[in-house]
N, C-alpha and C positions, 0 to 999 in steps of 0.2 A: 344208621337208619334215620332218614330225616324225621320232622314231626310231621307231612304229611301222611307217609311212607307206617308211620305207628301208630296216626288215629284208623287208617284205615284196618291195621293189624287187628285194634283193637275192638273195631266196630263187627270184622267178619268173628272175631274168637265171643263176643257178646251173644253173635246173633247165634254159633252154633251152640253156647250154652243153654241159650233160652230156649232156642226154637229145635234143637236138633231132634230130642224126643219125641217131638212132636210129628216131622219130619220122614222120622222113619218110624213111627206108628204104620199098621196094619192091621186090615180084619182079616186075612189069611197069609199061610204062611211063604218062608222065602223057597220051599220046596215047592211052590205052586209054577205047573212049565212056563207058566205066561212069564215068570221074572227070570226066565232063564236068558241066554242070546244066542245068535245065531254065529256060527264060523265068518259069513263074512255077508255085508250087504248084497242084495240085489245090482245086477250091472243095466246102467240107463244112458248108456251112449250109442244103443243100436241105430245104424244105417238106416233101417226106417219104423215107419211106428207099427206096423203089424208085427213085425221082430220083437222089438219092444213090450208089445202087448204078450204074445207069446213066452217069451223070456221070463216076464214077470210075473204069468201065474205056474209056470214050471217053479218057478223061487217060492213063492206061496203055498201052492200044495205041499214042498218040502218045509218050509217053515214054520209055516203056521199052529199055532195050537188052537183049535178047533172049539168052541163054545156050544156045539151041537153035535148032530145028526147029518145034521143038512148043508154038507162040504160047501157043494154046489153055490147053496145063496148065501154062504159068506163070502167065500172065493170074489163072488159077483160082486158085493156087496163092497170089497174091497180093493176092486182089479182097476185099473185106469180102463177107460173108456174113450170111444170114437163115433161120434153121431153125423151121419152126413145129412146134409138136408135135402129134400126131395127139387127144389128147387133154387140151386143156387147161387149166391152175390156176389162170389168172389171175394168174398172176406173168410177170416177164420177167427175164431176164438181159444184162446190158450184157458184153463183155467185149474187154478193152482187150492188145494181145500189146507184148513188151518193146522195148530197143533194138537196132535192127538186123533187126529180127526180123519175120515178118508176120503176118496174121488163122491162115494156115493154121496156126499154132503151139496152137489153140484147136479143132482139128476133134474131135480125140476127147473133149473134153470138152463140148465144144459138143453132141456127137449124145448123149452120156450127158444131161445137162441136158432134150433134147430128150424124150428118152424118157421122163423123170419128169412131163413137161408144162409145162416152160418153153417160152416163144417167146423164142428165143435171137440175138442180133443181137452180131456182130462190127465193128469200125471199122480202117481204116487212119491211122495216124501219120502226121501229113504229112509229104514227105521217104523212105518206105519203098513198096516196088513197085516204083519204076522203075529206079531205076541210084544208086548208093550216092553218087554225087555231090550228086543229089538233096539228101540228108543236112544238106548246106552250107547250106539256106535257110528251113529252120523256128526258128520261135523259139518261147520258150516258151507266149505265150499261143496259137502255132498248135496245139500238143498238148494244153493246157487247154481249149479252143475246142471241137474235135470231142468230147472227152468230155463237156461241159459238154451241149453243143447234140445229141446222141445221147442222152443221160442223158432229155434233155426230151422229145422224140421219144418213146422208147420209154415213157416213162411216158403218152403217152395212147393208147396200146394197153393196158394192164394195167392191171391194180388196184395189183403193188407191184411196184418194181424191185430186181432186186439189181445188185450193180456187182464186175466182177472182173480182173485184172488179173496179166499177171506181169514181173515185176522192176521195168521204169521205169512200164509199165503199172500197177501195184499201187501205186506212190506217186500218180499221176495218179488212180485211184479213189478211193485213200483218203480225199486234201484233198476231193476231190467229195462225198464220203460224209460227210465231219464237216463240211460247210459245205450238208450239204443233208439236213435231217430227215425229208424224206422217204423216203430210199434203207434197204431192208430190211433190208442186212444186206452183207457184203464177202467175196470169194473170193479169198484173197492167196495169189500161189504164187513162192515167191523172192524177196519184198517188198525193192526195195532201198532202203531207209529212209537205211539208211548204206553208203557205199564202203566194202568190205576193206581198199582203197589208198588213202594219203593223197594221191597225186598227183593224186586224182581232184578233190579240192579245186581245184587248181592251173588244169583245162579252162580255165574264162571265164576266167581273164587271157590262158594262151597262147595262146588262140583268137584272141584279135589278132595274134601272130605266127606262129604253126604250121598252118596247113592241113589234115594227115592226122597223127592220133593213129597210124595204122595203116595200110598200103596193102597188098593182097595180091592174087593174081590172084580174081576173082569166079567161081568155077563151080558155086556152090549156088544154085538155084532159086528155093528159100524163105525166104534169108535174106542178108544181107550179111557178108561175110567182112573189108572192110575196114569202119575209122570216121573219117569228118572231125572237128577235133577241135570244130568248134560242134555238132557233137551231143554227144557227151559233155560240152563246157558244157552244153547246156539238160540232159541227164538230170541234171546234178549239182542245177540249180537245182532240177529235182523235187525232190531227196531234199532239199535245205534246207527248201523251202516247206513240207514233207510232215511232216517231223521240227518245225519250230514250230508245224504244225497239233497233232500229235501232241502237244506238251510241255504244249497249251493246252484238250487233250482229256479227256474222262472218256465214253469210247466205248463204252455199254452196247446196243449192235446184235449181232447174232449175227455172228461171224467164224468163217471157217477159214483155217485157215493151214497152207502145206506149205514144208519147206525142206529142203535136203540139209547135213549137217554136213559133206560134203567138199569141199564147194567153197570157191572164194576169192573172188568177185565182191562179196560181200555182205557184210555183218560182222551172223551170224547172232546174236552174242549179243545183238547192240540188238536186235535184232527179235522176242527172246524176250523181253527188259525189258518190250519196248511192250505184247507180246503179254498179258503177266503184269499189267503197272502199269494200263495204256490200256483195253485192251480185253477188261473185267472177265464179260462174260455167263458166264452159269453154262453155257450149249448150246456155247459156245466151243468148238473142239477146235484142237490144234498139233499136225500131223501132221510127225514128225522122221523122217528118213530118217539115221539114225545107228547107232553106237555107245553113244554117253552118253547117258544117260537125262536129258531137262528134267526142273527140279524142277516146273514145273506139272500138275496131278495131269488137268488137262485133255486134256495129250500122250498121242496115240498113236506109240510107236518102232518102227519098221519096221526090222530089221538090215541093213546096205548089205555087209556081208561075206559072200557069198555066192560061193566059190567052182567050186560047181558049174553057175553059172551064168557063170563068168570073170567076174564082177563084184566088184571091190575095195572099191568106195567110192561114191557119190549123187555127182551133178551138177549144176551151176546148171541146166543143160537138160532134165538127166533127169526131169522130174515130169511133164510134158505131154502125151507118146506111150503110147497101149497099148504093151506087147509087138508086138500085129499090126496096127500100123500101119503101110500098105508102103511109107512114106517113111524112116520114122525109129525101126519095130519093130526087133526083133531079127534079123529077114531083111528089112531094108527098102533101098530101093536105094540111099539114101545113109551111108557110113560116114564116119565124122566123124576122121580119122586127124589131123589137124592136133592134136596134145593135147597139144603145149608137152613135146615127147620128142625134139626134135633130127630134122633133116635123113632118115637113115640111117634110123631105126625108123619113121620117118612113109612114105617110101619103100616098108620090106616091107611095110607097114599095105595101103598102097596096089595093092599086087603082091597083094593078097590072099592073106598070111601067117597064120595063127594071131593072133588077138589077144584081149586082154582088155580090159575096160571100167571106167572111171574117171574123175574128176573133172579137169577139164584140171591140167596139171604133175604129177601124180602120177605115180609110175615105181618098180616095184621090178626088183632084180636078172632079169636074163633073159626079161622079159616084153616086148611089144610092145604098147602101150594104144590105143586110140582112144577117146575121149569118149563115154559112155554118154549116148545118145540118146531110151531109153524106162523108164517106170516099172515096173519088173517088180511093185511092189506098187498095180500102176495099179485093177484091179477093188476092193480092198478100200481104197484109197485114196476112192475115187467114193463107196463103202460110208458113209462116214465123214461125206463132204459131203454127201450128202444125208441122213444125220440131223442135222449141223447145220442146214440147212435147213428139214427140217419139224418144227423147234423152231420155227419164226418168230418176227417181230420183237418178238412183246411177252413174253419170256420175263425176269424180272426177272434183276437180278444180285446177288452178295452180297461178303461182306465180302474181303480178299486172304488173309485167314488160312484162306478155305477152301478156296484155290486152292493151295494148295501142299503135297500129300500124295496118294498113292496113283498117280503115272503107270502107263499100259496100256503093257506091252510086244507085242508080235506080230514072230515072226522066221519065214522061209522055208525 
């Protein structure tokens, strides 16, 4: 064994001593059906996409393990969708939702999209819909696979595609997108190029010994509350593959890009480097949901300090939702009180106390937070992306010294 070869032996046996407990802690047990798995993934190679859509809630209704009553608006809530627009450009939109997470994470942008005259098509991640167990059995090329094979799909309905994605989704577009010259342009929202955490490196080796990065009770509809940790190995291997696509790039396609500076999921500064280095178009915009202003003169900064609205701070999550979105709006039926604030304050969250909104672990003196769940800059955010848009793909780009002077501020 070399000494590279043993420090790292030793760094993975450290971290499962430390961390492993921790790791596969749980508030319910491993008989609960959600941590069960399925015989075998969903098939996402159909000939075309109403097949596909068909196919895919036949796998779900057998699947799935059910958090309600109401099959129906989960099934929905979980199914890939297809929105045609009433009037359309001959363009299409791919868009691809994060980890854990599903198609319905994309509705309000999806109908926005629609409305400009895109034909908008959503995919499920294999391993996401039915019960977070699931999770256990996708590998990487099954997440490559659907986007790849959707990408193709949707391009012989349109003239151009665009491809969009957020957080693990955003990396799965992007290598698609720099390995595929035809794709228009890319819709990045939380791009997770690089972990915040280093541990996140770590996934693929423990994933031979560890099971659940996370186990929690599952009662959100739209999304998974627990992680097995071979899905966070395969997202890691995204953001590798993505980041040597990227290092190998000189990406003159139109991009938007949205991020919030309060979050910790992401390590937003790479993704401003790439933003800046990589992804040179002059119609580019980085829409920041922060405080500090990006030196690129491309940004738009939207201020997340907002306290007539009990908003602290942006979200890994926060970019996605209207306001009136009656899932995830600001009067939307789920409140997201799990915000890494301790037992007691997640409790009144839940008692339906007073709270305020912020990026998970954030906490100041006397406040009760739950996770901001919608973009309150969501209309002038859309504003944004569709003038990147109808820049289209052959809009030249120029040198970095003109990128870096005059950022747009806008606050609420």
């Amino acid at each position: 064994m070399t000494k590279y070869k043993l420090r790292f032996s030793l760094i993975i046996t450290a971290f499962i001593l430390i961390y492993g407990a921790a790791l596969t802690g749980c508030k319910s047990t491993p008989e609960d059906p959600h941590y069960l798995t399925a015989d075998a993934l969903p098939e996402f190679k159909q000939a075309d996409f109403d097949l596909y859509l068909h196919d895919t809630e036949v796998w779900l209704r057998a699947n799935r393990v059910f958090n309600s009553a109401d099959e129906d608006k989960e099934i929905k809530a979980n199914l890939p969708y297809e929105i045609k627009p009433e009037n359309p450009n001959g363009q299409g939109v791919l868009l691809v939702h994060g980890l854990a997470d599903s198609p319905f994470s994309f509705i309000d942008i999806a109908e926005h999209l629609a409305q400009q005259g895109y034909l908008v098509r959503t995919v499920l991640l294999p391993g996401h819909g039915s019960k977070v167990g699931d999770l256990i059995l996708p590998t990487l090329a099954d997440w490559q696979g659907v986007v790849a094979h959707h990408t193709q799909l949707l391009k012989q309905e349109v003239d151009q595609v665009w491809l969009g994605g957020f957080s693990t989704g955003a990396n799965l577009v992007t290598s698609q997108a720099i390995n595929d010259d035809e794709i228009a342009g890319l819709l990045l929202f939380a791009p997770a190029f690089k972990p915040d955490a280093f541990v996140a490196a770590l996934a693929p080796a423990v994933s031979h010994f560890i099971t659940w990065a996370d186990r929690d009770p599952e009662d959100n509809y739209t999304r998974y509350n627990s992680l097995p940790m071979n899905a966070a190995a395969v997202y890691y291997q995204t953001s590798e593959i993505v980041r040597d696509d990227l290092e190998k790039a000189d990406y003159d396609k139109p991009v938007f890009m949205m991020m919030s500076e309060g979050e910790h999921v992401i390590d937003t500064a790479y993704a401003q480097s790439i933003f800046s280095q990589v992804m040179t178009n002059t119609s580019n915009k980085l829409v920041w949901k922060g405080e500090v202003q990006p030196i690129d003169k491309r940004s738009v900064r939207f201020s997340m300090d907002l306290p007539q609205q009990k908003i602290s701070n942006g979200s890994h999550l926060g970019l996605l939702f209207s306001p009136s979105n009656p899932v995830y709006g600001r009067d939307g039926e789920i409140t997201m009180c799990g915000n890494g604030q301790g037992e007691v304050d997640e409790a009144k969250c839940q008692a339906g106390e007073e709270v305020w909104y912020s990026a998970y672990g954030y906490q100041e003196p006397g406040k009760i937070y739950a996770r901001l769940s919608w973009n309150p800059y969501f209309a002038e955010s859309m504003s944004v992306l569709d003038d990147v848009m109808q820049q289209g793909p052959q809009q030249s780009s120029k040198t970095l010294a003109d990128i870096f002077v005059e950022p747009i501020t806008l606050s609420m």
